[in-house]
C-alpha positions in Angstrom: 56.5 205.7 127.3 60.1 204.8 127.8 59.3 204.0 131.4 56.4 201.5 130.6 58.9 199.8 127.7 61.4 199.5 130.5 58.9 197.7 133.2 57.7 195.0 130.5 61.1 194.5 129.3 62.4 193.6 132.7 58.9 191.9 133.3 59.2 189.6 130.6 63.6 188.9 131.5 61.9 187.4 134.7 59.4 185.4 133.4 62.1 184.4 130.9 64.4 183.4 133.8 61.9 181.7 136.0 60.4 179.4 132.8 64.3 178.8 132.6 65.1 177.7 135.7 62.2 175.8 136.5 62.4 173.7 133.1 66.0 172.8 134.3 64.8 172.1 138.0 62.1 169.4 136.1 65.0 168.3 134.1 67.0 167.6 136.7 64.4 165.8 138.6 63.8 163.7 135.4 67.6 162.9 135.5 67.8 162.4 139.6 64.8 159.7 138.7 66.5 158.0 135.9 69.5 157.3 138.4 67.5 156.4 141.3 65.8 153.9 139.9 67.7 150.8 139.2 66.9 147.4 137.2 67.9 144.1 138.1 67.7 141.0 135.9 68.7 137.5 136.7 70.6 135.1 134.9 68.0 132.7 134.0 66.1 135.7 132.5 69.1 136.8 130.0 69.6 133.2 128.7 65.8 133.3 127.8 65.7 137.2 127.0 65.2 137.2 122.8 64.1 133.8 122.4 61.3 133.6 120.3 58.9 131.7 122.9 59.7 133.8 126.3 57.3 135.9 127.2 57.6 138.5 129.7 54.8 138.7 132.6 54.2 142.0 134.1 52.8 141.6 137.7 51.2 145.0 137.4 48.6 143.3 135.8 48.5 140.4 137.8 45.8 140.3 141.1 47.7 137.9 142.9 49.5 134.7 143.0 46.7 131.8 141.7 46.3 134.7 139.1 49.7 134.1 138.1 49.8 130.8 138.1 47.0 130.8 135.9 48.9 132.6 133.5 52.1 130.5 133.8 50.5 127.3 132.7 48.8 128.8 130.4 52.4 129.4 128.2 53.9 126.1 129.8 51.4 124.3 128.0 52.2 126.4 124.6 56.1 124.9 125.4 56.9 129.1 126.4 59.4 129.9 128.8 57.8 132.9 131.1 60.0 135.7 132.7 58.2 138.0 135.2 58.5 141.5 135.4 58.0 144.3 138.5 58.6 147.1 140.3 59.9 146.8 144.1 60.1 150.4 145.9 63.0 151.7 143.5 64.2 148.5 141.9 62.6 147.0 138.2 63.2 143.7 138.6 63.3 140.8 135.5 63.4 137.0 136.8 63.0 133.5 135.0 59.8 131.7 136.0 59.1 128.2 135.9 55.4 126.6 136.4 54.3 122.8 134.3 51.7 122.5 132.0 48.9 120.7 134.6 49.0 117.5 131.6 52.6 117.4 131.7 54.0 114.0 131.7 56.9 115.5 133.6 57.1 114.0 136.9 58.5 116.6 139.7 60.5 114.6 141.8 64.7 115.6 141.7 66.7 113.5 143.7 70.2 114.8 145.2 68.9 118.6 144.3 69.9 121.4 146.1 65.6 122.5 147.3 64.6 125.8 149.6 60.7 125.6 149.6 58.5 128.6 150.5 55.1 129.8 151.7 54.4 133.4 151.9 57.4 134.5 153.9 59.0 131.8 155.0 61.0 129.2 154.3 61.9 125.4 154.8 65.4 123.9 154.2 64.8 120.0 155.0 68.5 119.7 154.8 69.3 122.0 158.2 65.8 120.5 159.4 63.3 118.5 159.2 60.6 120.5 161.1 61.8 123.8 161.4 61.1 127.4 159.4 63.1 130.3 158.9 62.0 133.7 157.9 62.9 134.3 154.1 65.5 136.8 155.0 68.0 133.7 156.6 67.8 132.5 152.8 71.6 133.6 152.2 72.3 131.5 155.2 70.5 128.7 154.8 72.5 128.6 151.6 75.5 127.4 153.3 73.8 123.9 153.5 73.6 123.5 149.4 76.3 120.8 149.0 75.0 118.8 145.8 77.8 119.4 143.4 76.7 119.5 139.6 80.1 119.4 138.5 84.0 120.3 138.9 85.6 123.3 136.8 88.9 123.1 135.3 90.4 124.2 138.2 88.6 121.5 140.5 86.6 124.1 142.0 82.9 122.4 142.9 79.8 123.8 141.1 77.0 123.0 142.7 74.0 122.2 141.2 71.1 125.4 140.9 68.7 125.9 144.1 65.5 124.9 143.1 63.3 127.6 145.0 59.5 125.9 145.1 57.3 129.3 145.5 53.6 129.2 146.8 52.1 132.6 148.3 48.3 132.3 149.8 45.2 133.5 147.6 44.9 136.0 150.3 47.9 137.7 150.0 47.5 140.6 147.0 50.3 140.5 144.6 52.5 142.5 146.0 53.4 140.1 148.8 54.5 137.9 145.7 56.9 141.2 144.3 58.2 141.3 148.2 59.2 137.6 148.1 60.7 137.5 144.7 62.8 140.5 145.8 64.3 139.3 148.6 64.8 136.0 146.9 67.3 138.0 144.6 68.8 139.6 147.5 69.2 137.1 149.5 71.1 135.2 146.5 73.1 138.7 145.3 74.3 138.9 149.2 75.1 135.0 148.9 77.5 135.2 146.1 79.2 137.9 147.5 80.6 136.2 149.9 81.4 133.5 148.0 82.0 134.4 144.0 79.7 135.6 141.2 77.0 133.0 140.2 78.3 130.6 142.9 75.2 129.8 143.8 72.3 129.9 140.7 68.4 129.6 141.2 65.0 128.5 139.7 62.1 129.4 140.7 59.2 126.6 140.7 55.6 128.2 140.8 53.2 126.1 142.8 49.3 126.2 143.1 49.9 124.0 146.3 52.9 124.3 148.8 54.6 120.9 149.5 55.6 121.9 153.1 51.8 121.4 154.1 52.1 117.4 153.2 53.2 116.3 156.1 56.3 113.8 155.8 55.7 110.0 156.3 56.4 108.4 159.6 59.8 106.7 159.7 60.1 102.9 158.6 59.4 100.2 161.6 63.1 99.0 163.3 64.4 95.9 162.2 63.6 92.7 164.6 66.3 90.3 164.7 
């Protein structure tokens, strides 16, 4: 009898032990997670963050970029601003958003603006060229070119004026082409001020149905006669 009391002791120890261990094996997966993943929010998206009229779009729930749109102008039009929300391999990332209302008065032309358009992966800088495209991951390079100063600091340091990032990605393209852009927008910005000081260089993001780099630009004006 002794004997039997002795082997289900010791049984139940090890089962004891092993429900132990492996609860603080899951818990320190749980933990391992927590610090693996990382979240990233911009600057635009904290000035709007608690704002009674900024709403917060999840792209998990979005099919892909007209969807989105969609979506955008849908809270333009109720005057909201829209901050977008995602997950990139380990990263949560939170950005500010911009789209107009399609009846909006608001005429989108900016003169002497700092402008990067894109489509899909690439990118056009018309101040380095006219003509050519770079692959999205120059972007921190072609930021060198940005010379429209918004204003001097108190120590005359220039501030230049935010890049204006216009954003189209094909219908085509499932949403997560749209996640991969916005991504490397934000590290291609993050590696950008690094070499030069935080928040050197700032961004908005324009959301376009249509990208501008397929209107081709007018001919140049007839030479002068004498």
């Amino acid at each position: 009898m002794e004997k039997h009391f002795a082997i289900f002791l010791l049984v139940c120890l090890t089962t004891l032990s092993f429900s132990c261990d492996y609860s603080l094996e899951n818990n320190q997966d749980d933990k391992l997670s927590e610090l693996t993943s990382s979240k990233i929010f911009s600057d635009k998206f904290l000035e709007f963050q608690g704002d009674p009229d900024f709403e917060v779009i999840n792209l998990e729930n979005v099919s892909n970029f007209s969807t989105l749109i969609d979506r955008m102008q849908t809270l333009s039009c109720e005057d909201k601003y829209t901050g977008i929300t995602y997950q990139f391999n380990d990263t949560i990332y939170h950005q500010y958003g911009y789209v107009e209302c399609p009846t909006s008065d608001v005429i989108s032309c900016f003169m002497n603006r700092n402008t990067i358009h894109i489509k899909n992966d690439s990118l056009k800088n018309y101040q380095a060229s006219l003509d050519s495209l770079y692959p999205i991951n120059s972007l921190a390079h072609q930021l060198n070119t940005m010379k429209h100063v918004d204003y001097y600091n108190s120590v005359g340091e220039p501030v230049l004026k935010q890049i204006l990032i216009y954003l189209n990605i094909e219908d085509h393209y499932p949403i997560s082409k749209t996640k991969e852009v916005l991504a490397e927008v934000e590290k291609q910005f993050t590696k950008a001020n690094k070499e030069k000081s935080d928040n050197y260089y700032r961004y908005m993001i324009f959301f376009e149905k249509y990208s501008k780099t397929d209107i081709p630009l007018p001919p140049p004006p007839p030479e002068l006669k004498d």
